[in-house]
N, C-alpha and C positions, 0 to 999 in steps of 0.2 A: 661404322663411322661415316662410312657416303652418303649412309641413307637421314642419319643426323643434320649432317649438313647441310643437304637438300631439301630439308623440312626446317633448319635455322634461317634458310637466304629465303624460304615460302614465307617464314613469318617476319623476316624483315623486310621484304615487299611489301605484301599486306600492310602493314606499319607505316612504312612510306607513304602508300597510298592515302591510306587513310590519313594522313597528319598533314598532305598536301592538299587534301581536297576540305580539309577542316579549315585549314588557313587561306585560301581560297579568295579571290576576290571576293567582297563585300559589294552587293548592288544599294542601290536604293528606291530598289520598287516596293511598293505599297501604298498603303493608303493613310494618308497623316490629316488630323483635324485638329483645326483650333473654337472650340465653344468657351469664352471668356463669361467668368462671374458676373451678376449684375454690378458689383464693385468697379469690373475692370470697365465693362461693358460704360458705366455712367463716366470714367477717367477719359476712355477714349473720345466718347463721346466732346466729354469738354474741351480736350485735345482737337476737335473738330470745329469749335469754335458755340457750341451749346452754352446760353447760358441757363446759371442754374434755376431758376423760375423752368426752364425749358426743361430741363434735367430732370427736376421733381416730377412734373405731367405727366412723361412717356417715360423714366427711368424704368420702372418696377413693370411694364408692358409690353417690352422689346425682348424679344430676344436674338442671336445671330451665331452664326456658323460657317466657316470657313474650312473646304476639305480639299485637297488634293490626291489623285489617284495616279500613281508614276510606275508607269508600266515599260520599261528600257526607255524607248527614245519618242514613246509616246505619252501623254498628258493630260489629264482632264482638272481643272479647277473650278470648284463650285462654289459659291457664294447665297447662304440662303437667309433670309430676315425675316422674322414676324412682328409688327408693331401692332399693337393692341386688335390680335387676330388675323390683321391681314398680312398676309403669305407671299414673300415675291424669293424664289428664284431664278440664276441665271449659272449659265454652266459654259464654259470657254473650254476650246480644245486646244493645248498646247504643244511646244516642242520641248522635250527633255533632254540635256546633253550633262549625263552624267560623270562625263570625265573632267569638264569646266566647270560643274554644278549653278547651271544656267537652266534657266525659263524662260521661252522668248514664246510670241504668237505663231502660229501654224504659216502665215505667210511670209513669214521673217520683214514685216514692218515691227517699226518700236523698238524698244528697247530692253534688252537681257536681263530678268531680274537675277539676280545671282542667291543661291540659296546655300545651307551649311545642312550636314545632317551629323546628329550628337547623338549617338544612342540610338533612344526611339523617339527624337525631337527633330522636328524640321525648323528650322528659324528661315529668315528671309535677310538679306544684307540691303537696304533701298539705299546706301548710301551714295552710289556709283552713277543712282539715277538724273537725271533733269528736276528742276524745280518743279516744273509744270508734270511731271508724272508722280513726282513725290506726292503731291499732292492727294490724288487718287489714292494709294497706296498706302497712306500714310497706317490706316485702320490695322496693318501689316509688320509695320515694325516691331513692336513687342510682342506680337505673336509665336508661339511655343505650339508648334505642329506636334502633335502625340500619334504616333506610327499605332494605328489596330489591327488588331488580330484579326 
C-alpha cells in the first residue's frame, strides 16, 4: 500500500508538471510576415494617394513585403519592394517590450507602435500615433502579420 502511494504522488507530480509547463507563459517571438495580393497591394496603394491611370502602369509590376523577426526584447523589421524589377530593401533594428506589446526604435526616439498578436497573426494598432507618423505607417494598418514556421 506505501509503495502505491509513492508511485500515485510520482504521477501526480509528473502531471502537475507537465500541465504547468503546457500552460505556460506564451512569448511572441518569431517571425511574422505580411505579402498582400495585388488586389490589396493596388487598395493600398490608392489609399496612398495613387491615381488610378497610376494604378494601372505599375499595379501588376509591384510587389512588397513586410516581415518582423521578435526575438524577446529584440527586433528586427524589414521592408522589401520590387517595382517592375528593381529591388529596394531596408531592415530596422528594433525594441520589443512584450509585456506592453510595443515597438519603439533601438534609441528610444519616436514613438511606440503598439502591436496585438492573435493566434499566428501580428496586426499593428497606428491609432495612438501622431498624424505626421501615421502617415508613413499608414501601408500598416490592415496589415495581418502570419507567424512562420
Amino acid at each position: 500500500m506505501k509503495n502505491i502511494k509513492r508511485i500515485l504522488l510520482a504521477f501526480v507530480a509528473v502531471f502537475a508538471a507537465v500541465l504547468l509547463v503546457a500552460c505556460g507563459a506564451k512569448s511572441d517571438n518569431g517571425t511574422y510576415v505580411y505579402k498582400p495580393s495585388k488586389t490589396e497591394l493596388k487598395k493600398i496603394l490608392e489609399e496612398q494617394g495613387l491615381s488610378g491611370s497610376q494604378l494601372e502602369s505599375i499595379g501588376d509590376v509591384i510587389n512588397f513585403e513586410v516581415s518582423i523577426k521578435i526575438k524577446d526584447s529584440k527586433g528586427t523589421l524589414s521592408i522589401a519592394g520590387e517595382v517592375a524589377g528593381q529591388k529596394n530593401e531596408r531592415s530596422y533594428d528594433v525594441k520589443i517590450n512584450q509585456k506592453e506589446k510595443t515597438i519603439s526604435s533601438n534609441d528610444g526616439s519616436g514613438e511606440k507602435i503598439t502591436y496585438k498578436v492573435d493566434g499566428d497573426y501580428l496586426t499593428f494598432d497606428l491609432s495612438k500615433l501622431s498624424n505626421s507618423n501615421q502617415g508613413d505607417l499608414m501601408i500598416l494598418k490592415n496589415a495581418k502579420l502570419k507567424r512562420t514556421k
